[in-house]
py3Dmol code that shows the C-alpha trace and the ligand (Angstrom):
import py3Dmol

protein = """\
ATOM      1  CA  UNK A   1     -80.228-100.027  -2.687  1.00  0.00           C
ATOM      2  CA  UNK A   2     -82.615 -97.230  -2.605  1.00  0.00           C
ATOM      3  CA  UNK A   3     -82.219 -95.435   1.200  1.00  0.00           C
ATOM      4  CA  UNK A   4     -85.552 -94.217   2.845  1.00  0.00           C
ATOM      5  CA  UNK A   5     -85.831 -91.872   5.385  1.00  0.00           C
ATOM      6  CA  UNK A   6     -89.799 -91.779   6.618  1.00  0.00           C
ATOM      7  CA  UNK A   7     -90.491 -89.089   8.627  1.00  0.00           C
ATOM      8  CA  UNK A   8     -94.172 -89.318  10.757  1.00  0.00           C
ATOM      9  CA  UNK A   9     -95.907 -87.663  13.653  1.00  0.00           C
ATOM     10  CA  UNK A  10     -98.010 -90.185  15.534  1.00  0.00           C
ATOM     11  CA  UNK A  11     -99.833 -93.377  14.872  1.00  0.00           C
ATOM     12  CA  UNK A  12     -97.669 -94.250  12.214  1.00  0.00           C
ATOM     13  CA  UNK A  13     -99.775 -97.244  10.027  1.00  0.00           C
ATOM     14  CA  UNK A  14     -98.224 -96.226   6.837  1.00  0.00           C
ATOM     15  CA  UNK A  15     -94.829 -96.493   8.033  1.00  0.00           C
ATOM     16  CA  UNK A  16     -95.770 -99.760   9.149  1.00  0.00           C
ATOM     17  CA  UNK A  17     -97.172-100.712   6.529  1.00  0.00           C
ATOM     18  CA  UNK A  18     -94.109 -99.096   4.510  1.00  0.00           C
ATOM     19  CA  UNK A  19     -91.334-101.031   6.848  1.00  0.00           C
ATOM     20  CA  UNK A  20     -93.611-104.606   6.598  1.00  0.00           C
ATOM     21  CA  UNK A  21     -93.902-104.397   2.769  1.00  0.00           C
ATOM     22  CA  UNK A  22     -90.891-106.694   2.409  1.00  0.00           C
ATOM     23  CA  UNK A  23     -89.621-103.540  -0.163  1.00  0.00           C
ATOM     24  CA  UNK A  24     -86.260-104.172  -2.116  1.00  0.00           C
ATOM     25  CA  UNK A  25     -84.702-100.386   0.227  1.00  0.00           C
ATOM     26  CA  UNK A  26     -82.833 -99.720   3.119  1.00  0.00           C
ATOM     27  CA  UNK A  27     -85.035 -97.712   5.820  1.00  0.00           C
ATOM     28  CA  UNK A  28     -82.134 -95.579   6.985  1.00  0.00           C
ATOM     29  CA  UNK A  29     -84.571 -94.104   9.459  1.00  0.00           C
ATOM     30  CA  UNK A  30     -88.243 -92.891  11.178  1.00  0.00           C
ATOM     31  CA  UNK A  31     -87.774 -89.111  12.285  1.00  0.00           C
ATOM     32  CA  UNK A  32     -90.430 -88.003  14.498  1.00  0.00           C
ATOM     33  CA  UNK A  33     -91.143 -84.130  15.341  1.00  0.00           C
ATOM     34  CA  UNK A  34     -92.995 -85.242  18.519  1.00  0.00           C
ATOM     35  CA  UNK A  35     -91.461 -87.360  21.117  1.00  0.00           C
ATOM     36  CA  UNK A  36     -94.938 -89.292  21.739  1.00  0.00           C
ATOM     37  CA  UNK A  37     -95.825 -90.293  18.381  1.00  0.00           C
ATOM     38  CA  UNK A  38     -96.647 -94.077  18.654  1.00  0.00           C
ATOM     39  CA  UNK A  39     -94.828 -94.902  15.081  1.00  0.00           C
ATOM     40  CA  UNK A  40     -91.143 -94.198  17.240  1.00  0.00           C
ATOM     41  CA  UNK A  41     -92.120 -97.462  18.910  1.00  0.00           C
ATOM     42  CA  UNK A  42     -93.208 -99.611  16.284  1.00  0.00           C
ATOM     43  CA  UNK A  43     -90.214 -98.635  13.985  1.00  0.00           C
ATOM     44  CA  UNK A  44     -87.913 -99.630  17.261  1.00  0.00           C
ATOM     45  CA  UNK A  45     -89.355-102.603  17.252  1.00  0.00           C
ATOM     46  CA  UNK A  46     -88.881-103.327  14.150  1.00  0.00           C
ATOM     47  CA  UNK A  47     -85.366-102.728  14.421  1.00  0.00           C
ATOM     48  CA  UNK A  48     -85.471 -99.620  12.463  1.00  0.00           C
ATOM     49  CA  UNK A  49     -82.877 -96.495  13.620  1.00  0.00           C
ATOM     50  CA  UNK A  50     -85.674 -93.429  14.978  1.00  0.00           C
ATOM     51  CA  UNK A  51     -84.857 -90.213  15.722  1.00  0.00           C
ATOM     52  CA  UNK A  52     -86.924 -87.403  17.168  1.00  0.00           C
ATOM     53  CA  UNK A  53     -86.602 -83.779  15.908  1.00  0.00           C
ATOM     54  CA  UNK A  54     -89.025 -81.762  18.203  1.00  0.00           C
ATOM     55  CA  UNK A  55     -90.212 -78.566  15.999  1.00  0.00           C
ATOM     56  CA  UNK A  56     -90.251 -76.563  19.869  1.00  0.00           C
ATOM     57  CA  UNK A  57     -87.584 -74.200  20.368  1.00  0.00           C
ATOM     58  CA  UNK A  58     -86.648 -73.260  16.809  1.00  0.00           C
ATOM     59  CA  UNK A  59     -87.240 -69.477  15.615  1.00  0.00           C
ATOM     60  CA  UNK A  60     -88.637 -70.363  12.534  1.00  0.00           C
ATOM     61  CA  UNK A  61     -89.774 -72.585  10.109  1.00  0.00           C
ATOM     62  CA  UNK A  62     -86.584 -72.421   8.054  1.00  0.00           C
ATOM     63  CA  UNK A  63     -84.792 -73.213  11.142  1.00  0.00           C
ATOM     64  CA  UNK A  64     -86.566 -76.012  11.751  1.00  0.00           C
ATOM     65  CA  UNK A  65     -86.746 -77.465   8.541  1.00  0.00           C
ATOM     66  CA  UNK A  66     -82.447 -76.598   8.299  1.00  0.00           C
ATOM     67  CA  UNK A  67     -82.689 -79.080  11.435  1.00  0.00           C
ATOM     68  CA  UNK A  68     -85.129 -81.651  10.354  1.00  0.00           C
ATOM     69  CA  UNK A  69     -82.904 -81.639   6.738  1.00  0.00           C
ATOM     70  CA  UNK A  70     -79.370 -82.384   8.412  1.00  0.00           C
ATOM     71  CA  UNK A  71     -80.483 -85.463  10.275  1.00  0.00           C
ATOM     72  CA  UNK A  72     -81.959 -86.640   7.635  1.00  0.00           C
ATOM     73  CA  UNK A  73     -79.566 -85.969   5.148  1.00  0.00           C
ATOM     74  CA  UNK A  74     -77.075 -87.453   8.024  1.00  0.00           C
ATOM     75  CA  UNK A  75     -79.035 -91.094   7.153  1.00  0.00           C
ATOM     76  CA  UNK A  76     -77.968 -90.643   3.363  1.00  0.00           C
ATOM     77  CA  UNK A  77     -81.716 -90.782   1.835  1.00  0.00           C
ATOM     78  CA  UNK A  78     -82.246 -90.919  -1.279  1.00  0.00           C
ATOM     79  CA  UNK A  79     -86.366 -91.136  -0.630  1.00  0.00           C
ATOM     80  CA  UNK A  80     -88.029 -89.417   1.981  1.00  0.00           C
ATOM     81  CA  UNK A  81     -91.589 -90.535   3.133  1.00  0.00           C
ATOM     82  CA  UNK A  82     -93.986 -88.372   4.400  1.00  0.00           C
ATOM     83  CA  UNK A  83     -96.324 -90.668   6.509  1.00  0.00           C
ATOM     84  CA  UNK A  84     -98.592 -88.381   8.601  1.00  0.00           C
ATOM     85  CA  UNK A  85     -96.080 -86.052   9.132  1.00  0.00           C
ATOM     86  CA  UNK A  86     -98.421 -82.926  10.095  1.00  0.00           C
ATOM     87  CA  UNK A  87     -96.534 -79.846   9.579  1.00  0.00           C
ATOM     88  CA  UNK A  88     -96.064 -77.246   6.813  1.00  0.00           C
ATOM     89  CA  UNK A  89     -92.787 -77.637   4.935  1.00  0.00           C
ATOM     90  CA  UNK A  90     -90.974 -74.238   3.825  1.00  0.00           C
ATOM     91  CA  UNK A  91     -90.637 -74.063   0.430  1.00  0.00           C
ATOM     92  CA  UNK A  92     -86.651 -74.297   0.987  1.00  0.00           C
ATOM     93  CA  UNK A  93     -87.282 -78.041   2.176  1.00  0.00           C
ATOM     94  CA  UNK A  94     -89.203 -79.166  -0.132  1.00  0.00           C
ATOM     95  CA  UNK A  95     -87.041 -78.057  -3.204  1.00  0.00           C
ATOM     96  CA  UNK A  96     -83.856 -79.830  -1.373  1.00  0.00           C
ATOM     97  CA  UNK A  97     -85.850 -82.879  -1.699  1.00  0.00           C
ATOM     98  CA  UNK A  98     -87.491 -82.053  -5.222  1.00  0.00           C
ATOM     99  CA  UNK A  99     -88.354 -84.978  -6.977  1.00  0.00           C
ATOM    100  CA  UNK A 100     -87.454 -87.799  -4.246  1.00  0.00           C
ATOM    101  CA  UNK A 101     -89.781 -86.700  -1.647  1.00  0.00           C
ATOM    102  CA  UNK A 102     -93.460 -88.546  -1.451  1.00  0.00           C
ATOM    103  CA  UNK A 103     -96.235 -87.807   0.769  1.00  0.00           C
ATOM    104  CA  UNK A 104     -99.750 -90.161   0.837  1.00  0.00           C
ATOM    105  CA  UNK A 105    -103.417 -88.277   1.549  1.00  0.00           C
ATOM    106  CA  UNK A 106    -106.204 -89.566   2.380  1.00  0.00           C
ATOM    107  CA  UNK A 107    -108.379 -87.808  -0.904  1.00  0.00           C
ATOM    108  CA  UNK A 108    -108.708 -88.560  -4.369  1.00  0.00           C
ATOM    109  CA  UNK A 109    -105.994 -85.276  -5.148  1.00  0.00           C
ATOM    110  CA  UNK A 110    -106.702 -82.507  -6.152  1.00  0.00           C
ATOM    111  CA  UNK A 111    -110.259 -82.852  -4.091  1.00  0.00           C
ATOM    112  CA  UNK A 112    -109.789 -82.209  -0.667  1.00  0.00           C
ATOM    113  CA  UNK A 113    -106.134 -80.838   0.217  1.00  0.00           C
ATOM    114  CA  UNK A 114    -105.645 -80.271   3.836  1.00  0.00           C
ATOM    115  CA  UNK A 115    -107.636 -81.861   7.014  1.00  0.00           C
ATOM    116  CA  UNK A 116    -111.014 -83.522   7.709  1.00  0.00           C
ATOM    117  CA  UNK A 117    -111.047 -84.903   4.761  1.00  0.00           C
ATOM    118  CA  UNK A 118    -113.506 -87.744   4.837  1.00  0.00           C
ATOM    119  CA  UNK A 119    -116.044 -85.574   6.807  1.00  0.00           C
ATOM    120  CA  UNK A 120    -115.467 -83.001   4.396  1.00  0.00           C
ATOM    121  CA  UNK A 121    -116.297 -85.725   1.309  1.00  0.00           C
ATOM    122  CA  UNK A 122    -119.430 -87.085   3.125  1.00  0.00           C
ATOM    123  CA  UNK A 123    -120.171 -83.612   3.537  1.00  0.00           C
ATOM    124  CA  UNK A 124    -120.200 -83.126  -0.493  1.00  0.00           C
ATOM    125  CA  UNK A 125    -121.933 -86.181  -0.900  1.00  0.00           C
ATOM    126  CA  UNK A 126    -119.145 -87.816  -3.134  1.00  0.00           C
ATOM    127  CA  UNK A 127    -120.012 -91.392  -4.012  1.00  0.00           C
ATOM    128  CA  UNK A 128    -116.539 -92.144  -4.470  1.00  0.00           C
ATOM    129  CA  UNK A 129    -113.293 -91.295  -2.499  1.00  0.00           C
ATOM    130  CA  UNK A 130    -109.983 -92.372  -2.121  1.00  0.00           C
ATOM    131  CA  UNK A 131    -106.156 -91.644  -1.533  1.00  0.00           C
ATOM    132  CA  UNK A 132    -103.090 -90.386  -3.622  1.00  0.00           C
ATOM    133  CA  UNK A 133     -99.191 -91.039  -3.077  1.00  0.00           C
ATOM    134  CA  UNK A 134     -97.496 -88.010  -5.034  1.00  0.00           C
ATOM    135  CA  UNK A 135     -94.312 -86.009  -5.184  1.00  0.00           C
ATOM    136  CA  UNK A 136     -94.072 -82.730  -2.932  1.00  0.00           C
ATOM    137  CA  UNK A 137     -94.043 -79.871  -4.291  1.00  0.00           C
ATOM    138  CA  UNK A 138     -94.579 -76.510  -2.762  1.00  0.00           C
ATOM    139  CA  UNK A 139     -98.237 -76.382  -2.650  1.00  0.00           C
ATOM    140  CA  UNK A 140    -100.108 -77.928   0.069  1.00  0.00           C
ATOM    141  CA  UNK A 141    -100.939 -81.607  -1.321  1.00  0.00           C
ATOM    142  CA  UNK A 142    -100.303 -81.344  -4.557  1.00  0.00           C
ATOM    143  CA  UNK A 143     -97.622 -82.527  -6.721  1.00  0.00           C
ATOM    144  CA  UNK A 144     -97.461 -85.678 -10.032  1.00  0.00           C
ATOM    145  CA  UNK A 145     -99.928 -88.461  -8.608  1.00  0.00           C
ATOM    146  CA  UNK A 146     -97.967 -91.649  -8.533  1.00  0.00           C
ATOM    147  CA  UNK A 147    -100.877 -93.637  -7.763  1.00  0.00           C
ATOM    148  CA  UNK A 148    -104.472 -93.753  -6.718  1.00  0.00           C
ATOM    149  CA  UNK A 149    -107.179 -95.726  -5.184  1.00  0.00           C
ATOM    150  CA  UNK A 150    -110.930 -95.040  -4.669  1.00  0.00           C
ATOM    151  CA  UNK A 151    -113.631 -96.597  -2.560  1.00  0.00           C
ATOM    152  CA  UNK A 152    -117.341 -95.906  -2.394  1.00  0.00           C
ATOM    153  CA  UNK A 153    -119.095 -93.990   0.102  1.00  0.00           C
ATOM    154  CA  UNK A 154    -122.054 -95.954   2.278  1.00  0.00           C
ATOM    155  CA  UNK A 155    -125.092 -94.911   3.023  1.00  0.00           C
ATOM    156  CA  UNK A 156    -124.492 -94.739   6.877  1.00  0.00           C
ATOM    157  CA  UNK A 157    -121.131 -94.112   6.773  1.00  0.00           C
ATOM    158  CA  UNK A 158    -119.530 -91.672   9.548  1.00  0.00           C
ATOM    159  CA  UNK A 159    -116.049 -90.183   9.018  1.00  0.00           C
ATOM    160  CA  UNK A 160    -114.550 -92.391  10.869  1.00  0.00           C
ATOM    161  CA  UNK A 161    -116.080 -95.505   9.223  1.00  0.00           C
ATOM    162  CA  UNK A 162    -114.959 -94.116   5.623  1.00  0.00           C
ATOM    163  CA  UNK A 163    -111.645 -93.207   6.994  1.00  0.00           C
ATOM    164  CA  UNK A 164    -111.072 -96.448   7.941  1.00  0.00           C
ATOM    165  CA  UNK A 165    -111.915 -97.599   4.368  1.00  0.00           C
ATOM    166  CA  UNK A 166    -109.390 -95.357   3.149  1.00  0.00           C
ATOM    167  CA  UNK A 167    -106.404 -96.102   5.362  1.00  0.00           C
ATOM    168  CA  UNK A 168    -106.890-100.003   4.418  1.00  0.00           C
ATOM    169  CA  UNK A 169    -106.102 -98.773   0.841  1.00  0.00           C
ATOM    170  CA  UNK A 170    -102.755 -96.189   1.667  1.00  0.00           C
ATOM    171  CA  UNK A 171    -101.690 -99.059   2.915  1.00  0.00           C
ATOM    172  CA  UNK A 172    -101.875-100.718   0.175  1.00  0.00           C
ATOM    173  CA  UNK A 173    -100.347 -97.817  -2.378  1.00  0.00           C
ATOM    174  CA  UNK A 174     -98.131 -96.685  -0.201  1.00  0.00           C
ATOM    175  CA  UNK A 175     -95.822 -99.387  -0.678  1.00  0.00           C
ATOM    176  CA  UNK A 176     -96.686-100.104  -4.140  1.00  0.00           C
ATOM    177  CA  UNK A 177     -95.518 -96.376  -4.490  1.00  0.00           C
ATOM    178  CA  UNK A 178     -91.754 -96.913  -3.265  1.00  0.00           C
ATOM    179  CA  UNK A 179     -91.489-100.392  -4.713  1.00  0.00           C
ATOM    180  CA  UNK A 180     -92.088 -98.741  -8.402  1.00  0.00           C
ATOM    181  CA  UNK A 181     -90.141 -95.809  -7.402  1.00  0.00           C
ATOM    182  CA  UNK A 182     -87.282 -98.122  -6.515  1.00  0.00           C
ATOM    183  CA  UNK A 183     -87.576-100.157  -9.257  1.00  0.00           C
ATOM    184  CA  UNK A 184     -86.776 -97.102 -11.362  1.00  0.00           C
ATOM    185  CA  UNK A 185     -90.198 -97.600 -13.002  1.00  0.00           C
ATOM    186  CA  UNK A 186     -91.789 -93.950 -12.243  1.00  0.00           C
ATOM    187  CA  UNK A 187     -90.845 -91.337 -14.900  1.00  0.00           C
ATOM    188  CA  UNK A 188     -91.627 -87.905 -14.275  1.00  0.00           C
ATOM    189  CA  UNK A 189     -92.767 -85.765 -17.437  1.00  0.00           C
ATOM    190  CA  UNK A 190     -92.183 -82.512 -18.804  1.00  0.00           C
ATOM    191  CA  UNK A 191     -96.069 -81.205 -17.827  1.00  0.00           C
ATOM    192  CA  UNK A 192     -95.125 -82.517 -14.481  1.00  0.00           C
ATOM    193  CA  UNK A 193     -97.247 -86.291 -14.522  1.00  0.00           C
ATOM    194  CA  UNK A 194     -95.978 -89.232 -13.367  1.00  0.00           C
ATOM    195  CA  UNK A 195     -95.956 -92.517 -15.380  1.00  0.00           C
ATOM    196  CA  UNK A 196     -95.251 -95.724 -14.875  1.00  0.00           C
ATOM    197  CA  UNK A 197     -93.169 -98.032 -17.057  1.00  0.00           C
ATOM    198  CA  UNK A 198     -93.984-101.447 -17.672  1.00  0.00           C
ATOM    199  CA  UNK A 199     -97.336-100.653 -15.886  1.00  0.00           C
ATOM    200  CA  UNK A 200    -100.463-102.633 -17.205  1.00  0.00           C
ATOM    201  CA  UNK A 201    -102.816-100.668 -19.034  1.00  0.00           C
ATOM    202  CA  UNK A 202    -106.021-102.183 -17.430  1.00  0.00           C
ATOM    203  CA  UNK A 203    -107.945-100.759 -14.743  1.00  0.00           C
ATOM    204  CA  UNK A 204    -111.420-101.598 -13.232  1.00  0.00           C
ATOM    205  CA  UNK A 205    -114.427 -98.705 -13.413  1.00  0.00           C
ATOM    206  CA  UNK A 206    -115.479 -98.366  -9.946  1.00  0.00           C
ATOM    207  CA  UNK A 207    -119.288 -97.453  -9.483  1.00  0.00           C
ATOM    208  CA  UNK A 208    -120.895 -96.432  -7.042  1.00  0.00           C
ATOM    209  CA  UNK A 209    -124.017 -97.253  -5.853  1.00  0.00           C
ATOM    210  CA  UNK A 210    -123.952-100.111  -7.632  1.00  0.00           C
ATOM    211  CA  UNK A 211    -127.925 -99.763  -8.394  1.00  0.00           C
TER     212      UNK A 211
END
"""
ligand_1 = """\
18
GAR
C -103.027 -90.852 7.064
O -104.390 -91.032 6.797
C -102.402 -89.928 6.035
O -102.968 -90.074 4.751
C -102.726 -88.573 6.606
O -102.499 -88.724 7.979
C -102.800 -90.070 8.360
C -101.631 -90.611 9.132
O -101.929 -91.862 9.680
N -101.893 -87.552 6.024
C -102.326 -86.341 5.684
O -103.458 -85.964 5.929
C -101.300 -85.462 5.004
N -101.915 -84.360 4.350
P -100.752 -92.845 10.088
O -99.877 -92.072 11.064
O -101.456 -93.992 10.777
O -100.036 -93.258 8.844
"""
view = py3Dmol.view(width=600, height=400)
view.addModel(protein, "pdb")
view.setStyle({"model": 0}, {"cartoon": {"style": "trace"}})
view.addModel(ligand_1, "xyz")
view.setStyle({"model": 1}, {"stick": {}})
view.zoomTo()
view.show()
């Protein structure tokens, strides 16, 4: 069975939403890089082993990430989830984990990378926006798009409001993500896509307004 290690740094809803999917893995572990994160607790109480690996006292990122890479190399993953895990990975890190490391954003990718990203889509007036689970590569959030959902953007909306509108759906491809990934069913290409086997060819046009 398919070993996850999900790493997070506070509130932790897609790890929840990760560990309650009822997924055919083994969640090895939740490693934290600050003590307080709120995830620690849920995982615990879900039974699932946590860890913290606190990024103070290290002299670099490479340290660090050395660090962060033993423990969870220590659990035996074969995945590792990003879930809100807010910190830069060295490029080191992420090519250890080429290929079998996933992050989810709250943006249709490759619009908005980074933070502030729903105030930054109302901002642009976007009538649709969304989130992506994809590989990690070295670039900040980018990487092969497993999968994608959108939702419109209300008039009257505040970041927060849209946000919220957006989490309800990572939680929904986030574990749809893993499952296909450890189902085997997500080949990655030569021009560096992702597709997915046995996956139905239908999808439903979103528009928005709707008039
Ligand atoms: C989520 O919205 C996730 O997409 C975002 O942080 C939030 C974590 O919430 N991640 C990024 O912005 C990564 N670039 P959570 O701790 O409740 O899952």
């Amino acid at each position: 069975m398919t070993k996850v290690v999900v790493l997070i740094s506070g509130r932790g809803s897609n790890m929840e939403a990760l560990l309650t999917a009822g997924l055919p893995v083994e969640f090895a572990a939740v490693i934290s890089n600050k003590a307080e994160a709120k995830g620690l607790q849920i995982a615990r109480e879900l039974g699932i082993h946590t860890a913290v690996v606190e990024h103070k006292g290290y002299p670099s990122r490479e340290a660090y990430d050395a660090k962060l890479a033993e423990v969870i190399d220590s659990h035996g993953a074969d995945l590792v989830c990003l879930a809100g895990f807010m910190r830069i990975l060295s490029e080191g890190f992420v090519q250890r984990y080429a290929g079998r490391m996933i992050n989810v954003h709250p943006s249709l990718l490759p619009a908005f990378t980074g933070l502030d990203t729903h105030a930054r889509a109302l901002a642009a007036g976007v009538k649709l926006h969304g989130c992506t689970v994809h590989f990690v590569t070295p670039q900040l959030d980018a990487g092969p798009i497993i999968v994608q959902a959108a939702v419109p953007v209300l008039d009257g909306d505040s970041a927060d409001s849209l946000g919220a509108r957006v989490l309800d759906q990572e939680h929904r491809i986030y574990p749809l993500a893993v499952r296909w990934i450890a189902e085997g069913r997500i080949a990655l290409t030569a021009d560096g896509r992702t597709h997915l086997q046995g996956g139905s060819p239908q999808a439903a046009a979103l528009i928005s307004p709707q008039g």
